[in-house]
C-alpha positions in Angstrom: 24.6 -43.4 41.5 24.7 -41.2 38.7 28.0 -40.2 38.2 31.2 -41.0 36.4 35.1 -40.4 36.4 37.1 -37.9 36.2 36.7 -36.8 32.1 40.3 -36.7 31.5 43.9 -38.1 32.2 44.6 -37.4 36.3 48.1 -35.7 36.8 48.1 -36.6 40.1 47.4 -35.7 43.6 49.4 -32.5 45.8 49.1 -32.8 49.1 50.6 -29.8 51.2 48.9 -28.1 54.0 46.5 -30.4 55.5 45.2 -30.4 52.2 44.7 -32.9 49.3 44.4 -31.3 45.7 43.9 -33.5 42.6 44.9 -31.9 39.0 43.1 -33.6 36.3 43.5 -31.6 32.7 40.1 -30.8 30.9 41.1 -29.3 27.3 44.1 -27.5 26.0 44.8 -24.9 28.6 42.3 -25.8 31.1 43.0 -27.2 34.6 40.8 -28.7 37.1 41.8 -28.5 40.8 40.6 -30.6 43.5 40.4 -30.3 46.7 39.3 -33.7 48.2 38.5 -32.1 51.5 39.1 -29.3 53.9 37.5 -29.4 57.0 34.7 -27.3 55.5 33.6 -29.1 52.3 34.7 -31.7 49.8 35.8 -31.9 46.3 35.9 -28.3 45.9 36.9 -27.1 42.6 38.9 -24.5 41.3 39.7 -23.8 37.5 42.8 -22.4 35.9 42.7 -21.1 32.5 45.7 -20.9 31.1 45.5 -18.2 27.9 48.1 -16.8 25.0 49.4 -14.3 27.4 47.5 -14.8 30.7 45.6 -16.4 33.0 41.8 -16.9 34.5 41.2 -18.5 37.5 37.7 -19.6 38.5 37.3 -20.1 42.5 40.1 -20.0 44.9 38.9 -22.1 47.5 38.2 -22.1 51.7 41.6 -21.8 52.8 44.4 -19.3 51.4 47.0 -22.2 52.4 44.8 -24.2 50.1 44.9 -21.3 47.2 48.8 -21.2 47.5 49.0 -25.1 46.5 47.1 -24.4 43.7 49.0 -21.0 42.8 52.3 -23.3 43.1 51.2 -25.8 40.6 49.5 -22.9 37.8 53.4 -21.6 37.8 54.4 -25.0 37.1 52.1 -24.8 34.1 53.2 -21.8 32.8 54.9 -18.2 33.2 51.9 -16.2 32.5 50.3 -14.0 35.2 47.0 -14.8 36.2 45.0 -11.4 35.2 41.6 -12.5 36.5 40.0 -14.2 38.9 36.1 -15.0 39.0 34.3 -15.4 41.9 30.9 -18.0 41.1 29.4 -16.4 44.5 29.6 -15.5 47.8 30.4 -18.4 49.7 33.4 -18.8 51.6 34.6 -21.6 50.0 35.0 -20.5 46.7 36.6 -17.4 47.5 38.6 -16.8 50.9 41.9 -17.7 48.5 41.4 -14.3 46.8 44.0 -12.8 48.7 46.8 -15.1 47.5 46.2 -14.1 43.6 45.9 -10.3 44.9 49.5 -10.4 46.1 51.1 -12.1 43.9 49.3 -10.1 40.9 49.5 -6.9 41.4 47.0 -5.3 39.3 44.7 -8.5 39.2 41.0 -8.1 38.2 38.7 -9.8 40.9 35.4 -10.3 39.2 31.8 -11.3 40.6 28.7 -10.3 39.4 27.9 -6.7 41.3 25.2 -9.3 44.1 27.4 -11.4 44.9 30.0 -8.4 46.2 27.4 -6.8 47.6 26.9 -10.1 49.7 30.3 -11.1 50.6 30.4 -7.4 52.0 27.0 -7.9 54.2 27.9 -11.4 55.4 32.0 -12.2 55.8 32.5 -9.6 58.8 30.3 -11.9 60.5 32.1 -15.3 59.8 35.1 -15.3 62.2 32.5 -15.2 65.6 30.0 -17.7 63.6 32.8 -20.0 63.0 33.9 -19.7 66.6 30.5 -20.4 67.8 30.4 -23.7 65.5 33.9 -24.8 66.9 32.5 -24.6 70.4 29.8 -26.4 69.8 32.1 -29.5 67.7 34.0 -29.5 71.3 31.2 -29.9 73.2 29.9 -32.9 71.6 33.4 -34.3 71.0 33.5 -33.5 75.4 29.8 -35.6 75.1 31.5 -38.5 72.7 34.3 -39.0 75.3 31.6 -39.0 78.4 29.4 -41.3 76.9 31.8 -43.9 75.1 29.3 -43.5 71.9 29.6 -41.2 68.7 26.1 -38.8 68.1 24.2 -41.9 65.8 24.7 -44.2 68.9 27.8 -46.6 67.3 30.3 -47.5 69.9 33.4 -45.1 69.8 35.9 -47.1 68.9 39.9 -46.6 69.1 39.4 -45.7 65.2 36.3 -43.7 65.5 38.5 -41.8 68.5 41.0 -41.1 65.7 39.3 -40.5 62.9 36.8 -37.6 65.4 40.0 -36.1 67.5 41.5 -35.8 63.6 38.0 -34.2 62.6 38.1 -31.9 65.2 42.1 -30.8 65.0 41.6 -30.3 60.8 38.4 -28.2 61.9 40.2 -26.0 65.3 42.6 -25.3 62.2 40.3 -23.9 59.6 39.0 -21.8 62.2 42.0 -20.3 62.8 43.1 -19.8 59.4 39.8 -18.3 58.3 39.8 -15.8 61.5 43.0 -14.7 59.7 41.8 -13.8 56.3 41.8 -10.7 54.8 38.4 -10.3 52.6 40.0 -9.2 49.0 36.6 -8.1 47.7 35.9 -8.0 43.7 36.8 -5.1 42.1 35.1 -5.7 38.7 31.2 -6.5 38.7 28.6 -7.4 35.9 25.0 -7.4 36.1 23.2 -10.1 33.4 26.3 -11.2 31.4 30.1 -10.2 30.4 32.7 -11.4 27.7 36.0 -11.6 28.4 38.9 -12.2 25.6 41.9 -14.1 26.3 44.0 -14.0 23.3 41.9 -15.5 20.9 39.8 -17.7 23.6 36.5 -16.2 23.8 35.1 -16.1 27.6 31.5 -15.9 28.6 30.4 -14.7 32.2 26.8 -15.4 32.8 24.4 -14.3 36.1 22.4 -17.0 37.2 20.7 -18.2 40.3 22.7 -21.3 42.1 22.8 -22.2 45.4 23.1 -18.7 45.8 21.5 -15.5 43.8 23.6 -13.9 41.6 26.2 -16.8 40.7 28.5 -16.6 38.2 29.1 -19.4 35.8 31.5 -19.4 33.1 31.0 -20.7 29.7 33.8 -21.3 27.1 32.1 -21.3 23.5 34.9 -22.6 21.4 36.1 -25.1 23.8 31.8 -26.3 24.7 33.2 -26.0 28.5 30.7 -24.8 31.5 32.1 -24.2 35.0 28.8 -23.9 37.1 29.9 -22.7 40.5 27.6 -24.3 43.1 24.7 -24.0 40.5 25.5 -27.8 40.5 26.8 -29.5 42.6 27.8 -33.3 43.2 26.8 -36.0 44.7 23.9 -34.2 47.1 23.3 -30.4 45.5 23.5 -27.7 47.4 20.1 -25.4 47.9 19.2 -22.1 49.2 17.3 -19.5 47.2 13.7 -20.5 45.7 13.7 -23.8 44.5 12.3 -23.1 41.0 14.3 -19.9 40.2 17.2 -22.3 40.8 15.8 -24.9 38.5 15.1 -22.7 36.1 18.6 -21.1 35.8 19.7 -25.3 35.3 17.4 -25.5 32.7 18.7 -22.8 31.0 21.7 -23.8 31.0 20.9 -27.1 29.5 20.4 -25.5 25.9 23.8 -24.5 25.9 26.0 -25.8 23.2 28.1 -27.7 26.1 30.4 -30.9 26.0 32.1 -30.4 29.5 30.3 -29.3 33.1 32.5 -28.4 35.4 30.4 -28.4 39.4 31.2 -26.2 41.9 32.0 -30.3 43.7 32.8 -33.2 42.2 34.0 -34.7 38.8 33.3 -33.1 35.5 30.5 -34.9 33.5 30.5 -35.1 29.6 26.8 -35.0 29.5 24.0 -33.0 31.2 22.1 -35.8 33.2 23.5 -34.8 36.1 22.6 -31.3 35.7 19.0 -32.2 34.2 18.5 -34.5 37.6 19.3 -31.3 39.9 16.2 -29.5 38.1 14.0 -32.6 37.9 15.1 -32.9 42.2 13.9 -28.8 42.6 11.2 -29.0 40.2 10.0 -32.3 41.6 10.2 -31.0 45.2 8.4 -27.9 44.6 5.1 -29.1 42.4 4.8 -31.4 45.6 4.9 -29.2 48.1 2.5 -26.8 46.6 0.3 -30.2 46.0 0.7 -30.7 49.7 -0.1 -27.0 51.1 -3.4 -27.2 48.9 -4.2 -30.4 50.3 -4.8 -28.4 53.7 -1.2 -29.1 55.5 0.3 -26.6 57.9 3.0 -27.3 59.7 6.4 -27.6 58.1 7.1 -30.9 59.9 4.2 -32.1 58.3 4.8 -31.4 54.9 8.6 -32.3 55.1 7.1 -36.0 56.0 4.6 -36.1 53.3 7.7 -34.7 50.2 10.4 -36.5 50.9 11.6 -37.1 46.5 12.4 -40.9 48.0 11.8 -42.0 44.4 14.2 -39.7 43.0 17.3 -40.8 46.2 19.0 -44.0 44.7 19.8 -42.1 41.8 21.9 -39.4 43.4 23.2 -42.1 46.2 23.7 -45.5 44.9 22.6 -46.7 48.4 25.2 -45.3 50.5 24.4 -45.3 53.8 26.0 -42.1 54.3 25.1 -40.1 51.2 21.4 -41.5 52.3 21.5 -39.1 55.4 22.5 -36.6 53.4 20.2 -36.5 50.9 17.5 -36.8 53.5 18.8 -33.7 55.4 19.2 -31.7 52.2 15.2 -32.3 50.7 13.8 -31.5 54.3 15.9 -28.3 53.8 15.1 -28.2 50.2 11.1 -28.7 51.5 11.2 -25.5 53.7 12.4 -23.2 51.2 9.9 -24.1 48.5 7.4 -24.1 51.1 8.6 -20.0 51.7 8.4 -20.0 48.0 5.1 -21.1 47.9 3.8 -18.9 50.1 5.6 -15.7 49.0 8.1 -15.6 51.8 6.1 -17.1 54.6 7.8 -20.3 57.0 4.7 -22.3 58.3 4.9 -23.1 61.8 
């Protein structure tokens, strides 16, 4: 598996909150947070930069309770008052904290570029019920687990599979609840293609790019060679939604920056691009394929998801895990069906 450990000394893990947050420092003034898992995703990142008079924070995670952990330890850092916060995109996960920074900094820019507010406004009034539904449905296969005596792959449930799936399902009945209760702190400060913001004398770059969603925000730090990418990349298995080679054409992009340091939206920071470069080659690969395949005469999704399935590109984003095999699998048949849309400007086969 292509991947590597974390880039610089670990300060240690916070745990507080059902939640588990790793601090590992990546320069002078720049903090990477953690958070190993929280009933919605894993190794979630949020980044602190800690300037001459103030500070920028980049993400504030799923859960407010999670945000506060990671408010608690920027104070232990330092005095300054965290002026803005950056949003990379709409997703809930890197931004349902906004509301902890909002009240404690009165006066606090909240910045996105001006799509991905206009998203979170079309889409979060709609989470609470969806969230709800999903719970429901959790229960009634954890109701179906109980029945049967087996988990959903067919494994027998075993006294530690019963733990480890009632623990599953209490962590996830909480984030439910917690995200019912947030109040959506929407940005107040948009861009379109690009903005610079100065902290002191540290020089920060705001760039519009397409990630896993349109109109991410990723946020380069020239002096210091240090990207922080959002969910543009994302490790071990990347995350994919908008057309595939609009996506791999924002990663190559940002290749041909002057970069030491890339920060994912998950996972460790890598001092190299490879990882980055493998995303595109994974979207760029998918895509030539399934056009290859749709000119062949196929047409029927199921077909074509059988025929592209990147196998040859797998072991070097898994290793061989069993489990991160699944999940690669899941992710190109989901990856297929949105370059075939591509492909056939906007159309799903049958």
């Amino acid at each position: 598996m292509l991947a590597g450990p974390p880039v610089a000394a670990q300060q240690g893990h916070v745990r507080g909150a059902g939640a588990e947050v790793r601090h590992t420092v990546l320069a002078d003034g720049v903090h990477q947070f953690t958070t190993l898992r929280d009933s919605y995703v894993r190794q979630l990142n949020s980044v602190a930069i800690v300037n001459e008079r103030d500070v920028l924070v980049f993400d504030t995670d799923t859960r407010p309770s999670t945000a506060r952990i990671v408010l608690a330890e920027i104070r232990k850092l330092t005095d300054r008052p965290v002026r803005w916060v950056v949003n990379s995109h709409w997703h809930p996960d890197h931004w349902s904290g906004n509301e902890v920074y909002a009240d404690a900094f009165p006066g606090l820019e909240i910045v996105s570029t001006e799509l991905t507010r206009q998203f979170m406004r079309n889409v979060s009034s709609g989470w609470p019920a969806q969230l709800k539904e999903e719970l429901k449905g959790r229960e009634a296969a954890w109701a179906k687990e109980l029945e049967s005596g087996t988990r959903p792959d067919g494994s027998p449930l075993t006294p530690q599979a019963r733990k480890d799936d009632e623990e599953d399902l209490a962590d996830y009945r909480s984030l439910v609840d917690e995200l019912s209760k947030v109040r959506r702190t929407f940005p107040n400060t948009t861009f379109g293609d690009a903005l610079t913001l100065q902290g002191g004398a540290r020089e920060i770059r705001l760039l519009s790019v397409t990630g896993d969603a349109e109109g991410t925000a990723v946020l380069y730090l020239p002096k210091e060679k240090i990207l922080l990418t959002g969910d543009a990349v994302s490790y071990p298995i990347p995350y994919v939604t908008p057309p595939p080679t609009r996506q791999a054409a924002a990663l190559r992009g940002l290749a041909r920056l002057d970069v030491d340091l890339i920060v994912p939206g998950h996972g460790p920071a890598f001092r190299d691009r490879k990882f980055l470069e493998l995303e595109a080659e994974l979207l760029e690969s998918v895509s030539r394929d399934v056009r290859a395949a749709l000119q062949s005469g196929m047409r029927s999704l199921p077909d074509v998801q059988a025929a592209v399935t990147a196998e040859g590109l797998r072991p070097r984003f898994t290793g061989g895990d069993p489990e991160l095999d699944e999940r690669y699998r899941d992710r190109v048949r989901a990856l297929v069906k949105l370059a075939v849309r591509e492909a056939r400007d906007g159309q799903d086969l049958r």
